[in-house]
C-alpha positions as CSV (number, residue, x, y, z in Angstrom):
1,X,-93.3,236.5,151.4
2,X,-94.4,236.0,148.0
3,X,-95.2,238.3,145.0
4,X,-98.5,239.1,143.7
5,X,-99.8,239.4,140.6
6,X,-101.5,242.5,139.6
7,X,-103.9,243.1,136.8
8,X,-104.1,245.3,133.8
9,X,-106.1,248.4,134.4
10,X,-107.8,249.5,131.0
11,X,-108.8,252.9,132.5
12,X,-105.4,253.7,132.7
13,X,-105.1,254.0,129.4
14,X,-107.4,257.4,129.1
15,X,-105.0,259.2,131.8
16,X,-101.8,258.7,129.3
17,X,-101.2,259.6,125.8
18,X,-103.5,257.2,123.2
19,X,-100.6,256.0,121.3
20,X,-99.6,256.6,118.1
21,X,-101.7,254.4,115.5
22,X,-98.4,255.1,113.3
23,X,-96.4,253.1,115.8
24,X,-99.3,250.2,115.9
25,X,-99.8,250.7,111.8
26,X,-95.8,249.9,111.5
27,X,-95.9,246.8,113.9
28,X,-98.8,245.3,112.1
29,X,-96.9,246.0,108.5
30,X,-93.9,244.3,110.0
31,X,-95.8,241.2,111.2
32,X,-96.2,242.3,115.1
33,X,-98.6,241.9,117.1
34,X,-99.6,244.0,120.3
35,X,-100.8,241.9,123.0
36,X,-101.8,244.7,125.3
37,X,-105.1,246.1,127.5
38,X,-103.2,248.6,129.6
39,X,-100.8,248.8,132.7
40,X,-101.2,248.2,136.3
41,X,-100.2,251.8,138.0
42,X,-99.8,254.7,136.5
43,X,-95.7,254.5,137.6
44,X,-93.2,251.1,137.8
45,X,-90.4,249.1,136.1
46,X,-90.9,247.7,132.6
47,X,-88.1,244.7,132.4
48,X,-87.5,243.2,128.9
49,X,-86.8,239.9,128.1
50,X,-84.9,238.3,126.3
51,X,-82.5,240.6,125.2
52,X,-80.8,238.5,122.3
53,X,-80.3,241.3,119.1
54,X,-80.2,244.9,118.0
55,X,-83.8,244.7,116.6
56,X,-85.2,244.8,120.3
57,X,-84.7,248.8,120.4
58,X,-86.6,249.5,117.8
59,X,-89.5,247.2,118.7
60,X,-89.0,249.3,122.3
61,X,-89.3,252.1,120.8
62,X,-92.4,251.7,118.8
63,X,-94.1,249.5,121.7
64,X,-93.8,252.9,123.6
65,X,-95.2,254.8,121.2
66,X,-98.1,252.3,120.0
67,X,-99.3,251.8,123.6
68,X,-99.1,255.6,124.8
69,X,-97.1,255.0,128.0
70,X,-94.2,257.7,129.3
71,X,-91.1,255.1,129.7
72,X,-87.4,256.3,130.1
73,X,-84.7,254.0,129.7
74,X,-81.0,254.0,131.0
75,X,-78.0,254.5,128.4
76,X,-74.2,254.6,128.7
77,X,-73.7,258.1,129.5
78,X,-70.8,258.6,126.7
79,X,-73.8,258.1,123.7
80,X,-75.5,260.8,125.2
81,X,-72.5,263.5,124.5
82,X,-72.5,262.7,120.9
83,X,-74.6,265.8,118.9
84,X,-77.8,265.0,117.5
85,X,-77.7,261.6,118.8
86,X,-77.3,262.2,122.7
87,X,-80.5,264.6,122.0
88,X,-82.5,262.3,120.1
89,X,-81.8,259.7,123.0
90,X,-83.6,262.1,125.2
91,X,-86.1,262.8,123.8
92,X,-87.3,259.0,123.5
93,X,-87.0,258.9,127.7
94,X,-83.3,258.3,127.8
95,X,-81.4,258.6,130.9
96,X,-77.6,258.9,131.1
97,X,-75.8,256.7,133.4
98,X,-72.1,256.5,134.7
99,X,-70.9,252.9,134.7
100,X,-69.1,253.4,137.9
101,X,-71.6,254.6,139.6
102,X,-75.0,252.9,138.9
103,X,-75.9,252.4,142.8
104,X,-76.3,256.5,143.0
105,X,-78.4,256.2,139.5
106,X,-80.7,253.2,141.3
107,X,-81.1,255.3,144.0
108,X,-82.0,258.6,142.2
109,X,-84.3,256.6,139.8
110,X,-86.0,254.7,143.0
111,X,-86.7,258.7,143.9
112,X,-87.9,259.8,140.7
113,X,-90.4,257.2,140.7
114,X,-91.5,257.8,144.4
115,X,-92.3,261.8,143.6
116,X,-94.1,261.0,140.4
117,X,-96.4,258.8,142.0
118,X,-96.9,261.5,144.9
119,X,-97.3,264.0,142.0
120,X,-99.7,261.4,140.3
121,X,-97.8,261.7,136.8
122,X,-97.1,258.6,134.7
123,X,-93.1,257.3,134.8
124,X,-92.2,254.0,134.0
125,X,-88.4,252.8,133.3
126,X,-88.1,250.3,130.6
127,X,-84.8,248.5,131.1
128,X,-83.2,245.0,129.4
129,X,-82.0,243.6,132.7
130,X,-79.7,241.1,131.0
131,X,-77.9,244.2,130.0
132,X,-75.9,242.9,126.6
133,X,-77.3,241.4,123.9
134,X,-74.5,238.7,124.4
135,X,-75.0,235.4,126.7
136,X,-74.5,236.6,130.1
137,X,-74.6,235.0,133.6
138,X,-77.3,236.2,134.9
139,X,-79.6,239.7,135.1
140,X,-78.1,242.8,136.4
141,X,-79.7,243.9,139.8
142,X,-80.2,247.4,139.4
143,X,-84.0,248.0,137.7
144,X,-85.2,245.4,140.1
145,X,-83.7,246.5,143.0
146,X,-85.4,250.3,141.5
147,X,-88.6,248.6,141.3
148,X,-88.2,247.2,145.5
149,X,-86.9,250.2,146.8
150,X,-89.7,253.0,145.3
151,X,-92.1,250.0,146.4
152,X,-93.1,250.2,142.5
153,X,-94.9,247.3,140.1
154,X,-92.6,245.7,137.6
155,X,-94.7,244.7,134.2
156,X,-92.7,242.0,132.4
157,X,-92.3,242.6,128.5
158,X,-91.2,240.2,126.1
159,X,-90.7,239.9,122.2
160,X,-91.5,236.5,121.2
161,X,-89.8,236.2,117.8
162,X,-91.4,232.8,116.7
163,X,-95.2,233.9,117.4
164,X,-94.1,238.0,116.6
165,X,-95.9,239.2,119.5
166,X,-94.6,241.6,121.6
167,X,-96.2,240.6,125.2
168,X,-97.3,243.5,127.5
169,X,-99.4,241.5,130.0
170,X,-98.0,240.2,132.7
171,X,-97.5,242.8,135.8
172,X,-96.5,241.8,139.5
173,X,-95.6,243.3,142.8
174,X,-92.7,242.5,144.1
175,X,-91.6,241.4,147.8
176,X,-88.1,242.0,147.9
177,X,-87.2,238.3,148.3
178,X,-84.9,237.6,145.5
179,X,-85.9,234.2,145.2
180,X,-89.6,234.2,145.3
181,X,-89.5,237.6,142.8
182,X,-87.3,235.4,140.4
183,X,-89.1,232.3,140.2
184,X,-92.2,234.1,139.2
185,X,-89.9,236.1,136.5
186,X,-89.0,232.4,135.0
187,X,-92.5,231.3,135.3
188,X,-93.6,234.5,133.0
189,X,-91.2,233.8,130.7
190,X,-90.2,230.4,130.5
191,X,-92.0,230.0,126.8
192,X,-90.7,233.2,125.4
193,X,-87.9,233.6,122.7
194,X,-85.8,236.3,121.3
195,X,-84.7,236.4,117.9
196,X,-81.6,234.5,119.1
197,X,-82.9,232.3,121.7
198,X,-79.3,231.1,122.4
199,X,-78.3,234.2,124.4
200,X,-81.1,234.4,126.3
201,X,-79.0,234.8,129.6
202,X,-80.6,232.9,132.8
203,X,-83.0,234.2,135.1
204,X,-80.9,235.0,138.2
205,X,-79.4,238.0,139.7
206,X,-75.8,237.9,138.5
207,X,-72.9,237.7,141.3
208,X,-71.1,240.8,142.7
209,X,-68.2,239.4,140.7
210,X,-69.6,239.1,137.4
211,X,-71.5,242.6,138.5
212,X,-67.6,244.5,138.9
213,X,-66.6,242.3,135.5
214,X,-69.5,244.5,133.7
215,X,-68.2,248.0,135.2
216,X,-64.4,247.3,134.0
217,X,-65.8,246.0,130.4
218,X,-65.2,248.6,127.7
């Protein structure tokens, strides 16, 4: 089994919200550029990489509202009880998640993106799956193991510091073999680097160890 590689699909674009020229206006004044023609499905998993500094949510943030598309995004579930913030949080897509319990949020997510697509609505989940800004082992299983389960395209998203373009072009389906998925993960992004290309954790599934080390980390 291998993956396959799925195309943009410009006429997308006119079923979703046009994008905020606001959100492109501020890239462009910053130095960014866009690289971006539309998204395979109208439902999948966005995965981010690398994930090397704090500037990578707002760039996020403003690549969701520049291109238009409706993407959530998972969050520690104690940021979303603080007032104002927790709302705000929302509002962008933010969904809360209990540490201890992510296998019942990949499951619920994995739903959620199953009845949408029955209900032909847009819903995407953008997720860093390196999960820390910090070197880590490997990638954390769970938005991948989303994207397998609800049988869902994953578009790989990157913001390459050195050339300031945030990359929204590269979209696949995966098979569900780990190995095959992940070496066409490292293909995409083998040339890409985050503003501190040093923490760019590898491109492998991290080990149930390291995977219980992240649940009992403060």
């Amino acid at each position: 089994m291998t993956p396959e590689r799925l195309p943009a699909r410009p006429e997308l674009c006119r079923t979703q919200a046009p994008g905020s020229r606001m959100a492109r206006g501020l890239l462009a004044l910053f130095g960014w550029r866009l690289a971006f023609a539309g998204f395979p499905a109208r439902q999948g998993v966005i995965l981010v990489y690398p994930h090397t500094s704090n500037w990578d949510f707002p760039l996020g943030v403003l690549t969701k509202w520049a291109t238009g598309v409706r993407a959530h995004y998972w969050g520690k579930d104690s940021l979303f009880r603080i007032p104002l913030l927790g709302r705000w949080m929302r509002w962008i897509g933010g969904i809360p998640v209990d540490r201890a319990n992510r296998s019942g949020v990949v499951a619920s997510t994995a739903e959620q993106l199953r009845q949408a697509r029955e209900r032909g609505e847009d819903w995407w989940l953008a997720v860093a799956p390196e999960g820390t800004r910090a070197l880590g082992t490997g990638w954390r299983s769970g938005a991948y193991q989303v994207a397998v389960q609800a049988r869902a395209p994953i578009a790989l998203v990157s913001f390459d510091f050195p050339s300031r373009t945030i990359r929204v072009q590269d979209f696949m389906q995966p098979c569900g073999n780990v190995e095959a998925d992940f070496a066409f993960f490292r293909e995409v992004f083998k040339d890409m680097r985050g503003y501190r290309p040093e923490l760019a954790s590898p491109i492998r599934l991290k080990g149930p160890k390291d995977e219980r080390s992240d649940l009992e980390a403060p």
